[in-house]
Rosetta silent file (secondary structure, phi, psi, omega in degrees, C-alpha in Angstrom):
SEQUENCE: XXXXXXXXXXXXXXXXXXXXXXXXXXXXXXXXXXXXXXXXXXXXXXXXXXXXXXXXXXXXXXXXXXXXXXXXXXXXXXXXXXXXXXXXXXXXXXXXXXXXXXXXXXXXXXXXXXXXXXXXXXXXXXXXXXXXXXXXXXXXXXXXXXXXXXXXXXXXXXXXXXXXXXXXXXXXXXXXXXXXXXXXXXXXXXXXXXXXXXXXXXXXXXXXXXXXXXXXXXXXXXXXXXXXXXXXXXXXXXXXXXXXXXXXXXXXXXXXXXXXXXXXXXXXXXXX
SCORE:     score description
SCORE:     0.000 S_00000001
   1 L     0.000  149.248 -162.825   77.530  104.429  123.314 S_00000001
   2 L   -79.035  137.861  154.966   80.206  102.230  121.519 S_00000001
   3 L   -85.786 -176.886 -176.545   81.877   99.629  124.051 S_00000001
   4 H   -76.574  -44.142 -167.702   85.639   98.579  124.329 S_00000001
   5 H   -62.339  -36.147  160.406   84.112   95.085  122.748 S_00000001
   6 H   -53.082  -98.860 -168.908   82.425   97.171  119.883 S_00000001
   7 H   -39.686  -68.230  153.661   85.606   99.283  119.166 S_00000001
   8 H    -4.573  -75.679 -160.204   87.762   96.059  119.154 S_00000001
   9 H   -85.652   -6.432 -173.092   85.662   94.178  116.606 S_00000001
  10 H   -91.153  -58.122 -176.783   85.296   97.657  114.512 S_00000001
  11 H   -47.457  -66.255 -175.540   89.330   97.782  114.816 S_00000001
  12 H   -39.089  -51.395  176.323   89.663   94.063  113.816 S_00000001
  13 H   -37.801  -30.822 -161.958   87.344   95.060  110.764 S_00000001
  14 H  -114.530  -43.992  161.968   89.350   97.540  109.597 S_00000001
  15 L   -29.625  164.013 -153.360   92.583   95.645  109.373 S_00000001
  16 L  -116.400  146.915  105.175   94.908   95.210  106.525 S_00000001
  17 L     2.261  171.284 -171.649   96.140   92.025  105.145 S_00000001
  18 L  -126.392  -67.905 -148.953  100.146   91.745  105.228 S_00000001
  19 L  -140.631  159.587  170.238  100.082   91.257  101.604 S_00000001
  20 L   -73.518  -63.070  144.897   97.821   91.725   98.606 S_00000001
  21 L   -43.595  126.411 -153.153   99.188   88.830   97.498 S_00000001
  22 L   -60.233  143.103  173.761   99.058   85.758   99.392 S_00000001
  23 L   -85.242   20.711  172.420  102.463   85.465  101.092 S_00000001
  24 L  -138.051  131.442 -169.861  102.824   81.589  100.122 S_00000001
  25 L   -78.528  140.584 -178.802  103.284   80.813   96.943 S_00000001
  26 L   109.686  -57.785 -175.293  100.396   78.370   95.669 S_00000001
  27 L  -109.846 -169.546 -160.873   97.334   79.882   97.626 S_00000001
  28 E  -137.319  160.659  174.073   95.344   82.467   97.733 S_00000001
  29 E   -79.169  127.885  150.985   94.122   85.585  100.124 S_00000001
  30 L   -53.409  160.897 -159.372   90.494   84.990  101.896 S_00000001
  31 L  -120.959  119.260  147.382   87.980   87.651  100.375 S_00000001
  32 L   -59.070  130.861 -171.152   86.688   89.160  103.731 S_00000001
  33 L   -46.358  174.334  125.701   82.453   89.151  103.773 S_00000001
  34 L   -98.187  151.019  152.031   81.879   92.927  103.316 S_00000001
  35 L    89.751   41.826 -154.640   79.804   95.314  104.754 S_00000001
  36 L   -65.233  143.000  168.787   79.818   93.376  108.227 S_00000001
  37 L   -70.524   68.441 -174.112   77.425   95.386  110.966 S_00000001
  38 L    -8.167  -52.953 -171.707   79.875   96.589  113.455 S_00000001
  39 L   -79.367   32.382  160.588   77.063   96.936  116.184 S_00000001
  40 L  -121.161   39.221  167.442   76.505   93.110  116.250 S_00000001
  41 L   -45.666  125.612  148.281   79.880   92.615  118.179 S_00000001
  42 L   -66.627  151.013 -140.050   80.591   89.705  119.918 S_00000001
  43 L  -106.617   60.007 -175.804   79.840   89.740  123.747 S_00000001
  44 L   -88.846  163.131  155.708   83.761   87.478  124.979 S_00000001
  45 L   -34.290  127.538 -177.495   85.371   86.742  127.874 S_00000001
  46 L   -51.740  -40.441 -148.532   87.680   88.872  129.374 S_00000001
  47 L   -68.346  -45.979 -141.377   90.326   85.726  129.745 S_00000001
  48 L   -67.044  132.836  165.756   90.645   85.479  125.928 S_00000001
  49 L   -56.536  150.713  174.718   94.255   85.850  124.639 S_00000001
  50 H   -50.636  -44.192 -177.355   94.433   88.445  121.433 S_00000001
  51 H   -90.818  -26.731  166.102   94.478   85.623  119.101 S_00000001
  52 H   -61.054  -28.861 -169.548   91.409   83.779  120.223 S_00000001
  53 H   -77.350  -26.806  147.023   89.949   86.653  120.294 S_00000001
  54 H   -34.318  -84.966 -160.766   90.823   87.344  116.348 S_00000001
  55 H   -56.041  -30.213  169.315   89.239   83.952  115.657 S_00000001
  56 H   -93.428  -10.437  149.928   85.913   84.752  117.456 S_00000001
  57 H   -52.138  -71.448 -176.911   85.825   88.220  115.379 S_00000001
  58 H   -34.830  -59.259 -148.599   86.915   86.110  112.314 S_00000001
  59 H   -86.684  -31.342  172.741   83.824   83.428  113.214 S_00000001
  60 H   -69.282  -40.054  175.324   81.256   86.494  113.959 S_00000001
  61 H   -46.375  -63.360  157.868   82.426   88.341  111.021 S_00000001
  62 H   -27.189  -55.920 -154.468   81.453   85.033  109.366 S_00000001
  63 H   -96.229  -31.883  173.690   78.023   84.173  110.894 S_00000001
  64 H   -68.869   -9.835 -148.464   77.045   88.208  109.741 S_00000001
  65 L   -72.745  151.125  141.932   77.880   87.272  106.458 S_00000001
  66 L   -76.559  -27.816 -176.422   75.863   86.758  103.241 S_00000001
  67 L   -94.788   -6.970 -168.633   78.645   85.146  101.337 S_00000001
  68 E  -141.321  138.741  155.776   79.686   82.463  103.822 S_00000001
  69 L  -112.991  158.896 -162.152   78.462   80.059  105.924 S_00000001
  70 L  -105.116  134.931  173.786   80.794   78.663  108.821 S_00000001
  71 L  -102.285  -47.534  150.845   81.138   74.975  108.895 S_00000001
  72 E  -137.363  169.677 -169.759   83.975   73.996  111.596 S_00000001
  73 E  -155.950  122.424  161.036   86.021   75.998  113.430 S_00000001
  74 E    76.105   52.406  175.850   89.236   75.146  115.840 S_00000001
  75 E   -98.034  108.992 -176.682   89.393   71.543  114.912 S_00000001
  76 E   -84.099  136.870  170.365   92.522   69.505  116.648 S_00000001
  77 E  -111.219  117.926  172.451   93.976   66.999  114.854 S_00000001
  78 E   -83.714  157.919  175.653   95.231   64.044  116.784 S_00000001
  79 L  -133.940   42.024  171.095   98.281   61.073  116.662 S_00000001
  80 L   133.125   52.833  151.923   98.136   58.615  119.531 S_00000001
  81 L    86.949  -10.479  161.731   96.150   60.819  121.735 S_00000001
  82 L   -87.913  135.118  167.694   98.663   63.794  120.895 S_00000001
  83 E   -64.931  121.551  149.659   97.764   67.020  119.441 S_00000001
  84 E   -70.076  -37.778  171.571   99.409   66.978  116.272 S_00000001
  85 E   171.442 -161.292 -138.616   97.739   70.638  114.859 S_00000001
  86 E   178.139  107.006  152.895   94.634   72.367  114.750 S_00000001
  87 E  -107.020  125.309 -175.032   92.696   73.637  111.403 S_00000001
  88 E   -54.292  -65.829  158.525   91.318   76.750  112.196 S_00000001
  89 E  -133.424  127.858  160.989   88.109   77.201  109.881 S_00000001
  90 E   -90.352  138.517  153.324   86.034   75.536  107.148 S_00000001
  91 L  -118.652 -129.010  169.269   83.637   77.612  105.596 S_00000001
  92 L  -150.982   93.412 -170.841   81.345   77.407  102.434 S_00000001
  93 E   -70.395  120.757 -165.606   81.389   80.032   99.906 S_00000001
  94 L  -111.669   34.799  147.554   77.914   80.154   98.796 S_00000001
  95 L   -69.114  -37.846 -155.421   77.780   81.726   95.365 S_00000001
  96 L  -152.609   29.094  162.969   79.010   78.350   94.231 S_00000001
  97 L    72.081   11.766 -163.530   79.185   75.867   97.287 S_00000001
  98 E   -69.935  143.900  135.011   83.495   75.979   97.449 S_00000001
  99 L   -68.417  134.426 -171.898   84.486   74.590  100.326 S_00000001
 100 E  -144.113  141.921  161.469   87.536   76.508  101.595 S_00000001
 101 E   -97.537  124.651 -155.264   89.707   76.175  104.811 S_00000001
 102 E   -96.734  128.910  159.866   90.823   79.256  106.261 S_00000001
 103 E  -113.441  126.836  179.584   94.505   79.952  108.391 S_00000001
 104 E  -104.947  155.873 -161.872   93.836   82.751  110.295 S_00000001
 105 E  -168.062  113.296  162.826   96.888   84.622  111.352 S_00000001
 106 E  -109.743   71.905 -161.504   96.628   87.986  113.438 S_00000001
 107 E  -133.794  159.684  176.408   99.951   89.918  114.441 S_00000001
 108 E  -104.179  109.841 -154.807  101.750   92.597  115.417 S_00000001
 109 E  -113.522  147.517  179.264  105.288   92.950  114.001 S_00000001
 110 E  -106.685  137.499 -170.025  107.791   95.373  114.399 S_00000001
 111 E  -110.294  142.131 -172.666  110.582   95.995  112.008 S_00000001
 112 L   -76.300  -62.044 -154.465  113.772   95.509  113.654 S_00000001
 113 L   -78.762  171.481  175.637  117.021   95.766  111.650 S_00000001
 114 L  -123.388   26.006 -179.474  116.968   99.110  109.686 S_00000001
 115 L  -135.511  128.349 -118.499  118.438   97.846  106.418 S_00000001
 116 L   -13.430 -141.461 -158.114  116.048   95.878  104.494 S_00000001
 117 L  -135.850    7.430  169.330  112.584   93.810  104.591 S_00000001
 118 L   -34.531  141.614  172.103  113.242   90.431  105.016 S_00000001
 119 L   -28.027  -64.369  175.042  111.011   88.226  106.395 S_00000001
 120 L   -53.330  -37.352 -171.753  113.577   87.801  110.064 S_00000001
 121 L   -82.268  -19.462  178.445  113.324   91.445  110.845 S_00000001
 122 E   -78.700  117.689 -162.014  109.877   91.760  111.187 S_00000001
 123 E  -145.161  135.536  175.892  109.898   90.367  114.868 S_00000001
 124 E   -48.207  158.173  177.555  106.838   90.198  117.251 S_00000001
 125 L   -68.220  -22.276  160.831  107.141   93.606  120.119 S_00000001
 126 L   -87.838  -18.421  170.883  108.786   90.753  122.497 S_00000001
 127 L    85.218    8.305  165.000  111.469   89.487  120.185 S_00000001
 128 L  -104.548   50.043 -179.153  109.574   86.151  120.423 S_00000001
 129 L   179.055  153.930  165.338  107.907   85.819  117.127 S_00000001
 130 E  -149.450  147.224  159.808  108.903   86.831  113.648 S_00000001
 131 L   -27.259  -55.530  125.503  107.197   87.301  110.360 S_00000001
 132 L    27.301 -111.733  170.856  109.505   84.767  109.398 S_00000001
 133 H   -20.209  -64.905  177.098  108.830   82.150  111.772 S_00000001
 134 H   -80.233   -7.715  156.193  105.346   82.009  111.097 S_00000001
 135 H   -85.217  -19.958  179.211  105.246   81.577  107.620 S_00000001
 136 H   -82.156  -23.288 -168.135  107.604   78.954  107.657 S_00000001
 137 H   -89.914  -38.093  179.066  105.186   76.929  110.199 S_00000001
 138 H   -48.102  -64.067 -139.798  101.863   77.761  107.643 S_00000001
 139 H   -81.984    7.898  172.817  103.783   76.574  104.963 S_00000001
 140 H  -127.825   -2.652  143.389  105.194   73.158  106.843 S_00000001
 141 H  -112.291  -50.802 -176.851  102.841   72.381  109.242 S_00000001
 142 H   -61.818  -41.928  163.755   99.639   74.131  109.284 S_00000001
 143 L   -53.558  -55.128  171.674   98.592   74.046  105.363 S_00000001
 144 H   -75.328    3.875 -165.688   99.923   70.408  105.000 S_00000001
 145 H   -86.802    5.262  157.091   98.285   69.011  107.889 S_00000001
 146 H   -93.416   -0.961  178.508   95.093   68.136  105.294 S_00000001
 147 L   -86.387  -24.830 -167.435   97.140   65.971  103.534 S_00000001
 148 L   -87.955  170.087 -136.759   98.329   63.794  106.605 S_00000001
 149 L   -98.108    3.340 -171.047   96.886   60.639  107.317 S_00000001
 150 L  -105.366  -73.104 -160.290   95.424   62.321  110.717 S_00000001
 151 H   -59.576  -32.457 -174.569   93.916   65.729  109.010 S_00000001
 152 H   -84.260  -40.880 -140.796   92.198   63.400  106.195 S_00000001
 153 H   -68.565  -57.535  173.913   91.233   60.946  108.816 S_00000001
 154 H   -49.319  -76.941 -139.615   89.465   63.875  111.035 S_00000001
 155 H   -73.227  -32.557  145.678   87.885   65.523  108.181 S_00000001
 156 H   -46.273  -42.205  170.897   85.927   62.403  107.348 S_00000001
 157 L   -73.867   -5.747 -163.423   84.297   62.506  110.419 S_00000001
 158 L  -109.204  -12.071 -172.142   82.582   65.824  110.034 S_00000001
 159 L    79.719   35.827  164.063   82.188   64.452  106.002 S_00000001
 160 L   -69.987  156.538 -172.107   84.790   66.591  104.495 S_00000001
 161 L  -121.231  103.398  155.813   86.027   65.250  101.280 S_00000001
 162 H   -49.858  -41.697  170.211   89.718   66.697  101.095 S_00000001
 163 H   -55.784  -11.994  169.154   90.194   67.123   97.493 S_00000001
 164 H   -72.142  -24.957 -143.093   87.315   69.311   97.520 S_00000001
 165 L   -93.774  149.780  172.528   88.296   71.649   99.791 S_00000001
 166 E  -111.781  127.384  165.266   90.255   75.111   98.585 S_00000001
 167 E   -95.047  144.833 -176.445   92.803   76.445  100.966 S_00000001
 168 E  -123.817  166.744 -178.459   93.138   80.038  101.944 S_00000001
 169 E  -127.341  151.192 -174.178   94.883   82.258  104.061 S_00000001
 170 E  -129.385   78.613 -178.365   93.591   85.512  106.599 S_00000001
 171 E  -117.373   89.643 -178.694   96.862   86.879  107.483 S_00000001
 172 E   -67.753  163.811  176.889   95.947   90.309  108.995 S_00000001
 173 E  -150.820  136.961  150.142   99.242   92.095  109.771 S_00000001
 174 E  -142.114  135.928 -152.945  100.215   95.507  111.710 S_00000001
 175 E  -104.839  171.467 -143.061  103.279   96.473  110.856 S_00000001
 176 E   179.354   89.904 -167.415  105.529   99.127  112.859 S_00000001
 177 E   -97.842  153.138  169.682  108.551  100.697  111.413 S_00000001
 178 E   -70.707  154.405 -142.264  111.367  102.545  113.944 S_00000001
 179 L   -80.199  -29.969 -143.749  110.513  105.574  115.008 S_00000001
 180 L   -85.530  -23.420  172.568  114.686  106.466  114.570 S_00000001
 181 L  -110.002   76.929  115.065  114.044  105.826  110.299 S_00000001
 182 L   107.325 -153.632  179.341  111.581  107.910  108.937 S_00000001
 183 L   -68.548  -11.521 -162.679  112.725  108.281  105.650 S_00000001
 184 L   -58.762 -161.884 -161.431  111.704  104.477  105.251 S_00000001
 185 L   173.729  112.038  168.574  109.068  103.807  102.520 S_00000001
 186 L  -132.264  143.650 -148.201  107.885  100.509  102.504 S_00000001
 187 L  -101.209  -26.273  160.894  106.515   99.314   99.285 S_00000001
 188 L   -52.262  -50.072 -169.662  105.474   95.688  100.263 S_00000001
 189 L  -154.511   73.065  165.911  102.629   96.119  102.699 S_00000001
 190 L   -87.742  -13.511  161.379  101.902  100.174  103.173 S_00000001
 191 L   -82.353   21.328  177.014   98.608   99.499  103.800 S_00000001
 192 L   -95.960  -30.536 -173.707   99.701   97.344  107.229 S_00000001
 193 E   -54.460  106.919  142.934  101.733  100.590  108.448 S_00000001
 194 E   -45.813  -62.065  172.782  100.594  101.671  111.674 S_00000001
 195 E   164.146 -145.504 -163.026  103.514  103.627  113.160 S_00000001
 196 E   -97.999  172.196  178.883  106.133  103.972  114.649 S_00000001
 197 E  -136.574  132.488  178.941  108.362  102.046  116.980 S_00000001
 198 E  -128.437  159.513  156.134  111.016  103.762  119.962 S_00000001
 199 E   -99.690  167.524 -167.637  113.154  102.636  122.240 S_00000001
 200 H   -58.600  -20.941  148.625  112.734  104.288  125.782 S_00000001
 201 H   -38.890  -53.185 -170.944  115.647  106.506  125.065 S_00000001
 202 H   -75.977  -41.635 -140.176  114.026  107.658  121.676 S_00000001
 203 H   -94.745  -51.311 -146.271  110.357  107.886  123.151 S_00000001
 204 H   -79.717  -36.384  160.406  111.621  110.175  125.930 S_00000001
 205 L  -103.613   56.040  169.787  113.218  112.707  123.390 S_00000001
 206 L  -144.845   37.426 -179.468  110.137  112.592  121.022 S_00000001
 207 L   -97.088  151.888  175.130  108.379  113.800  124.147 S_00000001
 208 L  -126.496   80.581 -164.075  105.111  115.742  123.914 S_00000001
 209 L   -50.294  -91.902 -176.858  104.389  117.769  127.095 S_00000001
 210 L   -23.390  -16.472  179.452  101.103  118.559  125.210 S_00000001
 211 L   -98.890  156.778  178.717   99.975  115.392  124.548 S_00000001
 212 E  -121.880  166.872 -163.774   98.361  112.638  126.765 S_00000001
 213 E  -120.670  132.207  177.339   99.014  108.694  127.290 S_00000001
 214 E  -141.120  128.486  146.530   97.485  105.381  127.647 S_00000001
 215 E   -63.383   83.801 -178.005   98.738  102.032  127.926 S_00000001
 216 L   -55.926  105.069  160.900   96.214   99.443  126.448 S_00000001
 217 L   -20.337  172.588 -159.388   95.834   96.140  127.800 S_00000001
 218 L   -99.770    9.825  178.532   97.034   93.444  125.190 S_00000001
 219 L  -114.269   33.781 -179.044   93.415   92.521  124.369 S_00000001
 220 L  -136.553   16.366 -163.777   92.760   95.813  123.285 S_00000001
 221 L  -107.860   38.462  148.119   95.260   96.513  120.986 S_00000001
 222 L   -88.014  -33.805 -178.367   92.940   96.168  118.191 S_00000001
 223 L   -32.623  111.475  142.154   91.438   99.375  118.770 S_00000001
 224 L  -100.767    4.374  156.906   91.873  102.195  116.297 S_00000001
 225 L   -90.690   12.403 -136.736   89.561  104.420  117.601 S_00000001
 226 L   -42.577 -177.157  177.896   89.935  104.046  121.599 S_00000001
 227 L  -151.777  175.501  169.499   87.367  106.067  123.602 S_00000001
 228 L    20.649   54.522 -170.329   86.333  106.697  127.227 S_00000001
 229 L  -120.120  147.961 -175.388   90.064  106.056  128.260 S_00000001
 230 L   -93.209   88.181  174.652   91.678  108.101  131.692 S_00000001
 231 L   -86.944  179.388 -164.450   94.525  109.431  130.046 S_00000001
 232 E  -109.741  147.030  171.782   98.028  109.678  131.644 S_00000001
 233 L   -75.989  173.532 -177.310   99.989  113.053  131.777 S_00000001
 234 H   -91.954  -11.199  158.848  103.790  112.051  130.348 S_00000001
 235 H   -67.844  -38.838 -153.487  105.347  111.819  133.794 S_00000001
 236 H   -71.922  -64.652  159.154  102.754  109.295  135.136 S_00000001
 237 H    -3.030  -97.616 -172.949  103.488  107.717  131.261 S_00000001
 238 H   -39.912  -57.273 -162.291  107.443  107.244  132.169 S_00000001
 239 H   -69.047  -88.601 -157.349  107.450  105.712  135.592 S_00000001
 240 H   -18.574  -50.139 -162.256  105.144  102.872  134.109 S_00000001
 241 H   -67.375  -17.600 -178.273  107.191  102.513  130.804 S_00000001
 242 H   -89.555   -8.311 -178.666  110.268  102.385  132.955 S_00000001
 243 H   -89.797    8.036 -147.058  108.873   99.371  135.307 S_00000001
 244 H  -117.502  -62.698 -174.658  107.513   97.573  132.003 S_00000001
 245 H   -42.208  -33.487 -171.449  111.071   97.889  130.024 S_00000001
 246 H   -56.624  -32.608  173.164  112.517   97.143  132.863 S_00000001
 247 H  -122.624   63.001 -173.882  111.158   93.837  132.820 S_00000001
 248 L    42.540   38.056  179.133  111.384   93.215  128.971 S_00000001
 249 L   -66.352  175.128  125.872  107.600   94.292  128.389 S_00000001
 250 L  -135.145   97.278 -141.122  107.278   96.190  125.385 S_00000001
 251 L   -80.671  162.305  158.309  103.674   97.784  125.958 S_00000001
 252 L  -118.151  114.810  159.478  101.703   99.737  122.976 S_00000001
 253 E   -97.116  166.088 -175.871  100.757  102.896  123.290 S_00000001
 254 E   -98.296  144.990 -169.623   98.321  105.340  122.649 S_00000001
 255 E  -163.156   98.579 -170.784   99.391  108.795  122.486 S_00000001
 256 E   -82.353  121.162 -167.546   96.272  111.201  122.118 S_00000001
 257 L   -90.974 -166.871  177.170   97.550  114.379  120.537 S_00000001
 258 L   -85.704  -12.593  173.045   96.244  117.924  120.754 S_00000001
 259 L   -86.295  -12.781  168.100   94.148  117.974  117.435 S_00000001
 260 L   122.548    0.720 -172.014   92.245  115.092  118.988 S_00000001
 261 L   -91.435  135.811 -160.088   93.796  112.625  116.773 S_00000001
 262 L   -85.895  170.252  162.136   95.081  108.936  118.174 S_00000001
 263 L  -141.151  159.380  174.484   98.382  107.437  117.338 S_00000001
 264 E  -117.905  136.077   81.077   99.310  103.878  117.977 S_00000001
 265 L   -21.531  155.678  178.318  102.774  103.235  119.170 S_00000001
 266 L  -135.579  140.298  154.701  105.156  100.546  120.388 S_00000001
 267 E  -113.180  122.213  174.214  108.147  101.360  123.262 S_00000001
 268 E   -79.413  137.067  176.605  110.892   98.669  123.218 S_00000001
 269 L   -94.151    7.611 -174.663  112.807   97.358  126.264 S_00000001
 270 L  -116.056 -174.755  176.110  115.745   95.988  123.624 S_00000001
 271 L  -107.910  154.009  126.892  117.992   97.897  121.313 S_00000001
 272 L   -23.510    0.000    0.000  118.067   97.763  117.860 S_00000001
């Protein structure tokens, strides 16, 4: 029987890119191995935060591979005994030996404002992260940090040559439009759409007495299949969602319909 760790790493698998096109001008999108064996999941730690736990997908996905071999991974780059930054992974492509260093980037964005597609509206489910944000730190710390006198300095000890090296980017994205638009259509990154987004007003009159409820931990929110989950009737549903807004969560839910079919969801403690 599939495990939660299994479904995870299936989910992760299955993810979209944010763009076809690399979203920094100048590089290029990493070509995910194909045809990765699902049922070799890695075995992690409960403790792991959602993005380590990307990056030890990312490095198994890697290690199943035919096309890659992994060469470092999670390397901090120091300046007087301070972390200065942290390149995620060198691999090897091995049709032709490129080295290439990979920024891995895994998130969940919501789009806020309901009039266009700007970078700023797409804002992490806490209102602490944006689309934004994080592109501006690839393209002005994390990417340039092989050029500084630290990042070449490291990469000599393991016997990287920088000019050899290609850089790439892994920027999975799931995206989340309001629940309240709709008509939107978005033409940038529809294969990133997920669903919808409500606030608890809007959730409560989009209710579905037929339908059942789950709240995923946040190291589960890869899943797009769940399984073997204790669902919630939609009262039991509301008193949670009303302690969580209550204290700015914004949780994602699952909302198992009556054809048997899953939905992924977000309920917001802010307004629009």
């Amino acid at each position: 029987m599939s495990t939660d760790e299994q479904r995870n790493f299936s989910g992760f698998l299955k993810s979209s890119y944010l763009s076809k096109d690399c979203l920094i001008p100048g590089l290029e999108n990493f070509q995910m191995p194909e045809s990765i064996d699902e049922e070799c999941y890695p075995d992690l730690k409960e403790n792991l935060m959602l993005g380590k736990r990307a990056e030890r997908y990312f490095s198994k996905s890697i290690e199943l591979s035919d096309e890659y071999d992994m060469l470092l991974e999670s390397i901090q780059v120091f300046k007087e005994k301070r972390t200065i930054g942290e390149f995620d992974f060198f691999v090897k492509r091995l049709s032709d030996n490129q080295l290439i260093h990979v920024e891995l980037v895994y998130k969940f964005y919501l789009l806020k404002l309901n009039t266009g597609f700007a970078a700023a509206n797409w804002v992490g489910p806490n209102l602490n992260d944006s689309l934004e944000l994080k592109v501006d730190k690839l393209q002005k710390k994390q990417f340039p940090l092989i050029k500084s006198e630290e990042g070449i300095r490291v990469l000599e000890s393991h016997h990287i040559n920088p000019d050899h090296v290609l850089q790439q980017l892994a920027f999975f994205g799931n995206l989340f439009l309001p629940a309240s638009r709709r008509d939107i259509v978005h033409e940038l990154y529809p294969e990133a759409i997920q669903g919808y987004w409500y606030t608890l007003n809007e959730f409560i009159q989009a209710q579905c007495s037929s339908c059942t409820y789950f709240i995923p931990t946040k190291i589960d929110w890869f899943m797009q299949n769940p399984g073997g989950v204790d669902w919630l009737e939609l009262d039991e549903l509301l008193e949670i969602l009303q302690l969580l807004t209550d204290s700015k969560k914004s949780p994602m839910v699952w909302k198992n319909n009556p054809d048997g079919t899953v939905d992924r969801l977000f309920v917001v403690w802010w307004e629009p």
